[in-house]
C-alpha positions as CSV (number, residue, x, y, z in Angstrom):
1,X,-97.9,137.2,138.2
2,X,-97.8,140.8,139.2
3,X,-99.2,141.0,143.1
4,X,-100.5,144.4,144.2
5,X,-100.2,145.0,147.7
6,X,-102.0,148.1,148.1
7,X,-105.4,148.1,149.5
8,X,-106.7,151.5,147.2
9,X,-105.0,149.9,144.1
10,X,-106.9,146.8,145.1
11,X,-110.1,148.7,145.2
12,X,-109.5,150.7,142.0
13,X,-108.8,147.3,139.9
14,X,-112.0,145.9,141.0
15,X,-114.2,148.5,140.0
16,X,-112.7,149.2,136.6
17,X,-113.7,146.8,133.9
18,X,-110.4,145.9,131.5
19,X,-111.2,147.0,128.0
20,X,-109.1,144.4,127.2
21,X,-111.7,141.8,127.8
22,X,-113.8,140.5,124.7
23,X,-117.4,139.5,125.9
24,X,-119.0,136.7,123.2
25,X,-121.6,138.6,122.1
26,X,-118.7,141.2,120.7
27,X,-117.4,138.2,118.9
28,X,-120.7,138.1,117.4
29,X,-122.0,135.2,119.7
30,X,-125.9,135.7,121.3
31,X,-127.4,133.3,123.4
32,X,-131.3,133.1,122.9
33,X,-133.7,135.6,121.2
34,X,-134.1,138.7,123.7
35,X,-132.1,141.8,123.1
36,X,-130.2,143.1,125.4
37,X,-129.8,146.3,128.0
38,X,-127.6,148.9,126.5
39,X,-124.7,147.4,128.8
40,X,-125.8,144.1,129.1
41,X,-125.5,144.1,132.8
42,X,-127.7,143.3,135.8
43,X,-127.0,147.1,136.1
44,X,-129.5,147.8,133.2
45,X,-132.5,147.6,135.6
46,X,-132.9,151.2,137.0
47,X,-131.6,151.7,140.4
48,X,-129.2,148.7,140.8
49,X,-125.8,149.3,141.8
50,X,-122.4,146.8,141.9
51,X,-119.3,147.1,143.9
52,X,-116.3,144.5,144.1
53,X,-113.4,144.2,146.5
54,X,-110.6,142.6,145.3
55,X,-107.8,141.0,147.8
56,X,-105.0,139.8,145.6
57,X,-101.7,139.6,148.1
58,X,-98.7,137.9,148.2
59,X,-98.8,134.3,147.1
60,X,-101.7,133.1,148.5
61,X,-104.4,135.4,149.0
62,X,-106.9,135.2,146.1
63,X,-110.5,136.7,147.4
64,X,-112.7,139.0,147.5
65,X,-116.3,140.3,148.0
66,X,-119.0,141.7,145.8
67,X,-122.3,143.9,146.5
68,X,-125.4,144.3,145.0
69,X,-127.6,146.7,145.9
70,X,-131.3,146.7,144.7
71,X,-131.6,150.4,144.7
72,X,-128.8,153.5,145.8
73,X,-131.5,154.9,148.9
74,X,-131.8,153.0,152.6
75,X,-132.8,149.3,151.7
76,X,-133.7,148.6,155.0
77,X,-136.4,151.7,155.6
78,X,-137.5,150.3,151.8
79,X,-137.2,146.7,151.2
80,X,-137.9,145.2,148.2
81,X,-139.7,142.2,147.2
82,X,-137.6,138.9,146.8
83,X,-137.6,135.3,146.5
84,X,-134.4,132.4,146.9
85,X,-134.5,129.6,145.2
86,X,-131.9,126.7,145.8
87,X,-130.8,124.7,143.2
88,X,-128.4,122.4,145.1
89,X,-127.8,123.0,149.0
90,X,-124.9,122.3,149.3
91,X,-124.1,125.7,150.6
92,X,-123.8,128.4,153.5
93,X,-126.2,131.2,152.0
94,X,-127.4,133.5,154.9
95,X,-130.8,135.2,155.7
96,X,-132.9,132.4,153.7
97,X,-135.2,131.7,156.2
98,X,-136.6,135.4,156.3
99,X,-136.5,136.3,153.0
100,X,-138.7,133.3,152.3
101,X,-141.2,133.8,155.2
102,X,-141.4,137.7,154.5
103,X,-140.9,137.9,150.4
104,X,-138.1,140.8,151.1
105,X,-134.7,141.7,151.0
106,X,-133.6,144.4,153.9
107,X,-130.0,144.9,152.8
108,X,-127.2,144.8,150.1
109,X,-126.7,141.3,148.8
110,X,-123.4,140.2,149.7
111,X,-121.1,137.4,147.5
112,X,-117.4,135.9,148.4
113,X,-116.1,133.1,150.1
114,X,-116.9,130.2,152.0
115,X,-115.3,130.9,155.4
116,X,-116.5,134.6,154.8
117,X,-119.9,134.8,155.3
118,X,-119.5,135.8,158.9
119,X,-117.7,138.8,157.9
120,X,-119.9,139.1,155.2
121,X,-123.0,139.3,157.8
122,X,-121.0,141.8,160.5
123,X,-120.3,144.3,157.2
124,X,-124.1,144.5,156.2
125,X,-125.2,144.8,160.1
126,X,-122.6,147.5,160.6
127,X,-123.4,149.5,157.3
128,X,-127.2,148.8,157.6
129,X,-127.2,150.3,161.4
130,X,-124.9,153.3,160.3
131,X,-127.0,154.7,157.3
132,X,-129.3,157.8,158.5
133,X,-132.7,156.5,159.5
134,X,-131.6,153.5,161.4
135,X,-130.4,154.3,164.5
136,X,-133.5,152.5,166.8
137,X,-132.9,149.6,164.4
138,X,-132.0,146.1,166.4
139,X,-132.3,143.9,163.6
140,X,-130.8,143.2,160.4
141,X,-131.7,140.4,158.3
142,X,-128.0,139.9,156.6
143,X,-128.1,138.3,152.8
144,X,-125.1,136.9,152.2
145,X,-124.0,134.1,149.7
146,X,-120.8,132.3,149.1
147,X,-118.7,129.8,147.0
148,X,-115.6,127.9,148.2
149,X,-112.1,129.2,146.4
150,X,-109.9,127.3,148.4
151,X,-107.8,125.9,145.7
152,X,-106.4,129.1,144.6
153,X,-106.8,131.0,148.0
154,X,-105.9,130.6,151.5
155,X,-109.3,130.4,152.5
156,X,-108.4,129.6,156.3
157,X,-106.8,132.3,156.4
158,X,-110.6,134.4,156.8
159,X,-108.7,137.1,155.0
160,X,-112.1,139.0,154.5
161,X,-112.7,141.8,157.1
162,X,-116.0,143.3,157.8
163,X,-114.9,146.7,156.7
164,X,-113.8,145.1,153.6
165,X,-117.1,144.0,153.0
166,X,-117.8,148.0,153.7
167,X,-116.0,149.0,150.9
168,X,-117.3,146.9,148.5
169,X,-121.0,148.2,149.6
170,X,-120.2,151.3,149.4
171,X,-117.9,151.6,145.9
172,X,-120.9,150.3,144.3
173,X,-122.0,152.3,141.7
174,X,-124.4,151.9,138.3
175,X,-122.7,151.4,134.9
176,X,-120.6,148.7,133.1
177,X,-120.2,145.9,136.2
178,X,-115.9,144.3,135.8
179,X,-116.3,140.4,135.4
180,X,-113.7,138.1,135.2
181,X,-111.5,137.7,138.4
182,X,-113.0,140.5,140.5
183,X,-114.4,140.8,143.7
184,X,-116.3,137.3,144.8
185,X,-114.7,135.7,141.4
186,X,-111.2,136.4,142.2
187,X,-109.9,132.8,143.3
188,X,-113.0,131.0,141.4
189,X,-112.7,128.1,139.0
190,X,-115.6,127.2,136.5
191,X,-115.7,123.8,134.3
192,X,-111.8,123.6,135.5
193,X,-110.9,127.2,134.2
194,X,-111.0,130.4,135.3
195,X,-114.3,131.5,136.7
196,X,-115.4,134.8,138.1
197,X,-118.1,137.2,137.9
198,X,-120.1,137.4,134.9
199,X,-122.8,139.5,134.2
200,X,-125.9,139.9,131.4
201,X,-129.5,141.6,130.7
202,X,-132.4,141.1,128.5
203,X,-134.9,143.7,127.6
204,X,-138.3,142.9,126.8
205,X,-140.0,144.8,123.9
206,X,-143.0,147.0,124.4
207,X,-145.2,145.1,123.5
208,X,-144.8,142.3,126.4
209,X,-144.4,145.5,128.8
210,X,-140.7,146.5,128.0
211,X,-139.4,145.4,131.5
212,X,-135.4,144.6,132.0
213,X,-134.3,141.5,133.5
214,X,-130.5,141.8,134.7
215,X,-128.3,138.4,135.8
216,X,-125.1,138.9,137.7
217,X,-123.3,135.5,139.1
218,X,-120.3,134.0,140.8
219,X,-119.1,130.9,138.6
220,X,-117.0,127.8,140.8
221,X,-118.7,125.0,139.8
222,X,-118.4,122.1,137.0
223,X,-119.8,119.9,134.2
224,X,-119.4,119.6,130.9
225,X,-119.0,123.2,129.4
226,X,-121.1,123.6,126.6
227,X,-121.1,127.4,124.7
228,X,-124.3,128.3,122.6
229,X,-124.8,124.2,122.0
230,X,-120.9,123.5,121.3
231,X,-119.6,120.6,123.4
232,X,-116.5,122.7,124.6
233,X,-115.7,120.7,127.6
234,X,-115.4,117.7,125.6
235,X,-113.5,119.1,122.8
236,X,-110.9,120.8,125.3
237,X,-111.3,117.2,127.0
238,X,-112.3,118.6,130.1
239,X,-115.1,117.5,131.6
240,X,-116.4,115.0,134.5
241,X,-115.6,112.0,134.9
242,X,-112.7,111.7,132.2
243,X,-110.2,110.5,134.9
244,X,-110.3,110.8,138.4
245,X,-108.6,114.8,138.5
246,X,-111.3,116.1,136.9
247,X,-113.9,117.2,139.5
248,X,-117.3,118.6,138.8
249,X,-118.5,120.1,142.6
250,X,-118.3,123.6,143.5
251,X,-120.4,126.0,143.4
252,X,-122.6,128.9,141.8
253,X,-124.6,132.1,143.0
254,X,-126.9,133.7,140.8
255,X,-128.8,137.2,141.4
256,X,-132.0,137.8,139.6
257,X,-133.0,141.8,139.3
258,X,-135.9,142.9,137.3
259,X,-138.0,146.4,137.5
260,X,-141.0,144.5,136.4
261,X,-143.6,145.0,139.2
262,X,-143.3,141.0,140.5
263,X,-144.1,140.0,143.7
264,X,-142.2,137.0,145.5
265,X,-144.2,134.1,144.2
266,X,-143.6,135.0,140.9
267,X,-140.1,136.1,142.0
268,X,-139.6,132.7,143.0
269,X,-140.7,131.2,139.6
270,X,-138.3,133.5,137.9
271,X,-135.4,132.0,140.4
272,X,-136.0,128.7,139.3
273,X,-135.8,129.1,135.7
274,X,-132.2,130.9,136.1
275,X,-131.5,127.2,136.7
276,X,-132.2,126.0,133.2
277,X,-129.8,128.7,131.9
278,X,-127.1,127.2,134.3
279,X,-128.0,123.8,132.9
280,X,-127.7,125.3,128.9
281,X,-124.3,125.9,130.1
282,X,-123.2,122.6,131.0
283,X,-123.7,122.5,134.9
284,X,-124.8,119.6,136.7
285,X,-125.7,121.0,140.4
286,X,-123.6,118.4,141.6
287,X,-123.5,116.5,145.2
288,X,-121.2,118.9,146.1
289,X,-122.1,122.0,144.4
290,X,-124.1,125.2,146.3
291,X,-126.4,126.4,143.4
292,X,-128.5,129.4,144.7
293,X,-130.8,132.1,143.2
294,X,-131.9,135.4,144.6
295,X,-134.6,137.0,142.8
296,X,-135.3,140.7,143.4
297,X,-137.9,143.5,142.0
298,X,-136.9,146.9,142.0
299,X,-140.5,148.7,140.6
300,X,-141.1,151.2,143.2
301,X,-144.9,150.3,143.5
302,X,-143.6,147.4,145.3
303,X,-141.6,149.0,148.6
304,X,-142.0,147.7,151.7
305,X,-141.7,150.2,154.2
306,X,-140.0,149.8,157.2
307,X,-142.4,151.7,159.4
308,X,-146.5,151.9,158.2
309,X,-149.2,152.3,160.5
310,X,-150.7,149.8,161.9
311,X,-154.1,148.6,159.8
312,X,-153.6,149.9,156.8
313,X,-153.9,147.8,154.0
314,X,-151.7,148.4,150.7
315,X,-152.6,148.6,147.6
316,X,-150.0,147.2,144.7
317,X,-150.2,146.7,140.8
318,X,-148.3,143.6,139.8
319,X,-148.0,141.1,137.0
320,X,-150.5,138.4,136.4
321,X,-149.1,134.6,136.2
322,X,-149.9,135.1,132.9
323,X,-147.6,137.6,132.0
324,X,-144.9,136.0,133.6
325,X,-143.4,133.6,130.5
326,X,-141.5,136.3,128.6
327,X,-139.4,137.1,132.0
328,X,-139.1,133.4,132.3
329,X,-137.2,133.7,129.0
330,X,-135.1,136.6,130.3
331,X,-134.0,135.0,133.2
332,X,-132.8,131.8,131.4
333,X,-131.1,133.9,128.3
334,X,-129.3,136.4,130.7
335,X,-128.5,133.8,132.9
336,X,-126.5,131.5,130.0
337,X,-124.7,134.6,128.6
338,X,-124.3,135.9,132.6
339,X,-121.9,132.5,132.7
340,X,-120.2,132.5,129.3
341,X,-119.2,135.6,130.5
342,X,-117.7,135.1,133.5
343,X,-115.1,132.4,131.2
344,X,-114.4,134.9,128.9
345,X,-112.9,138.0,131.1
346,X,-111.7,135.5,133.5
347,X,-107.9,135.1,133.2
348,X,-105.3,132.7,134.2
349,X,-104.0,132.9,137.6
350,X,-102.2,131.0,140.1
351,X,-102.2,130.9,143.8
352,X,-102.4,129.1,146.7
353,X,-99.4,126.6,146.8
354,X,-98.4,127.4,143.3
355,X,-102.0,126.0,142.0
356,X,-102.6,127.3,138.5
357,X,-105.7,127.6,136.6
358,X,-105.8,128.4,133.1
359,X,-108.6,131.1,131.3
360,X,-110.4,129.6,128.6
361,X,-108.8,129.4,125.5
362,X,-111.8,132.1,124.2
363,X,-109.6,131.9,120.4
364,X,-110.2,128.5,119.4
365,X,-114.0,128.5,121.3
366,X,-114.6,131.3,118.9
367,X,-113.7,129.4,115.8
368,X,-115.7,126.2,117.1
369,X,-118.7,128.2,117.9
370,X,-118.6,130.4,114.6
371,X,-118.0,127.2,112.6
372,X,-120.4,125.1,114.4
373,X,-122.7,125.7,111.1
């Protein structure tokens, strides 16, 4: 394998996406009913922005971070509304506690490694108090989510810096989001082959208010891999349980981002049903695995200012419950393709003490999945 040393070469690969890579539903593969954005991305829903930081060096180091950010102004002067949902807790997500009490996110969402987050949380503080507008701000209310990728990289090592997590915030941009081993998926494994960042949308027609729905996730955990209903873990006989090497913990983070005007009960809804398309794809949420969901609504109608004078009530438009079940949909398509993806660009790579892990052989799930008829 080809290391690159360079920090700006490191950078550059993470934000450009390989044409090389051949998503599923190029292969003629779709998972559900819903079309999809025009780049199938969670950067489809108006405002969002992605940016990855990819640490590749020497031997061992196989990390990296990625950023979401709901919109491109100051999130903390405008918050938007939010909701987390944990699938399995097995996990280290941080700023729960006050997203959940208060229904908003304040800052960038931040992905990457377990023994990371506390870089992870200094990066967001430090950008959040440096951006115009904040400079009486004492507070910060850090998101900040993580999966373990210790068997490919030297995860002791804490090889994340704060202004690493810096750059990825700011390299985030709108556009076609690079999946596969970039950023937070760099040294991932999924269903004991390459993981990595995946990423899918859903649009809803106009007639059921012609919102987007946009899933971006962080693959590391296990089960029996199944790919638009074909048992794929089973056929490539890999799969929990089949002897005692094959493990199914790890972990998965999901990000939910819609411009539908939702607030965070319904936010919270939508969370949980990203769940059931984590299930369609063979996961378990096992003992071990940290399976979290962060749901967030860009419609503008929705802000939360930082500063509003005291009293005054607001006044919002929103989506009834009953309008909610087509979203449900989106959330639970995009989030099965969102996976699927993340196999696909993934490729092979080895790491820490020589540990190798193998991409999906995407050539003969193709021909199963075509053929499953």
């Amino acid at each position: 394998m080809k290391h690159v040393a360079s920090t700006f070469l490191l950078i550059l690969f993470a934000m450009t996406a390989s044409p090389a890579q051949t998503r599923p539903r190029q292969a003629g593969i779709y998972f559900g009913i819903l079309p999809a954005g025009s780049l199938n991305a969670i950067t489809d829903v108006p405002g969002v922005k992605v940016g990855h930081f990819t640490k590749i060096q020497g031997e061992n180091i196989r990390t990296g971070v990625t950023a979401i950010l709901p919109h491109g102004g100051n999130i903390f002067q405008q918050k938007v509304p939010a909701a987390v949902y944990v699938g399995n807790g097995f996990g280290k997500l941080a700023g729960t506690t006050q997203v959940m009490e208060l229904g908003n996110i304040e800052t960038p969402i931040i992905l990457t490694n377990t023994l990371s987050v506390a870089a992870g949380i200094e990066g967001v503080v430090k950008y959040s108090l440096a951006q115009a507008g904040n400079e009486n701000v004492q507070s910060v209310n850090a998101v900040v989510g993580e999966t373990n990728d210790g068997y490919l990289n030297d995860i002791r090592g804490m090889h994340i810096s704060s202004d690493e997590v810096i750059k990825a915030i700011q390299s985030a941009a709108s556009g076609a989001v690079a999946e596969g081993n970039v950023g937070a998926g760099t040294g991932t494994v999924c269903f004991g082959w390459k993981g990595g960042i995946g990423t899918s949308s859903r649009k809803l027609p106009e007639s059921l208010g012609g919102y987007t729905v946009g899933v971006i996730v962080q693959t590391n955990f296990g089960g029996n891999l199944q790919i638009a209903g074909v048992p794929v873990g089973e056929k490539l006989g890999k799969y929990p349980f089949k002897d005692t090497l094959e493990k199914s913990d790890g972990s998965c983070m999901i990000v939910v981002a819609t411009d539908a005007p939702v607030l965070d009960r319904n936010l919270e809804r939508m969370a949980k049903r990203a769940m059931m398309g984590l299930a369609k794809t063979g996961g378990i949420a096992s003992n071990g695995s940290g399976d979290y969901v962060i749901a967030f609504s860009t419609a503008e109608g929705l802000r939360i200012p930082y500063s509003m004078p005291s009293g005054k009530l607001e006044e919002a438009a929103f989506l009834r419950n009953d309008d909610m079940t087509p979203l449900f949909m989106a959330v639970i398509e995009a989030t099965e393709e969102a996976i699927i993806n993340s196999l696909f660009a993934a490729e092979s790579m080895q790491g820490k003490e020589q540990h190798q892990v193998e991409k999906l052989p995407v050539d003969q799930v193709l021909e199963w999945v075509k053929n499953k008829k």
